[in-house]
C-alpha positions, -999 to +999 in steps of 0.1 A: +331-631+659+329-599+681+308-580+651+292-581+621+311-568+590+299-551+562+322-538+527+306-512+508+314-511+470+342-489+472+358-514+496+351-494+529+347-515+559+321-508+587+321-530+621+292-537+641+269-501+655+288-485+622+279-510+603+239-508+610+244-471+604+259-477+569+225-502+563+207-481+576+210-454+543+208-483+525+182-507+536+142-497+531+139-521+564+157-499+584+145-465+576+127-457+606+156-463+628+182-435+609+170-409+619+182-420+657+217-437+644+228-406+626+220-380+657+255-360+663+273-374+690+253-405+695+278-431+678+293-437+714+264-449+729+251-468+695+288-490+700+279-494+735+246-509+728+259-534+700+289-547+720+263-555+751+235-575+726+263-591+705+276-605+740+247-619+747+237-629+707+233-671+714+212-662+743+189-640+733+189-660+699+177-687+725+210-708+720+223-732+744+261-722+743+283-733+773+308-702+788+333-712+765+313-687+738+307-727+719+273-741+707+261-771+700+255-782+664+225-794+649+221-824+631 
């Protein structure tokens, strides 16, 4: 639940920042942003980033979620 997961037809796995980079190649949607998730170096700081927003995914997402990381279901 930490990050998204994405297998590539060859059976590569890519986790979370490496995985939007993988899309990104891949996906017309996110096009303009490769050019800034392939700069040299810049991996680091791309991990950082999606490890911050995915901690705070249900809130942003407007969730109500207690601490324990739960939400409530919809009925």
């Amino acid at each position: 639940m930490d990050q998204m997961w994405v297998v590539s037809p060859s059976g590569e796995k890519f986790g979370g920042a490496d995985a939007i980079r993988y899309l990104s190649k891949r996906l017309p949607l996110l096009w303009p942003i490769m050019p800034m998730l392939h700069l040299p170096f810049s991996m680091p700081l791309w991990r950082y980033l999606y490890k911050q927003i995915a901690k705070r995914r249900y809130k942003i997402a407007g969730r109500n979620c207690d601490e324990g990381g739960t939400c409530t279901l919809h009925q």
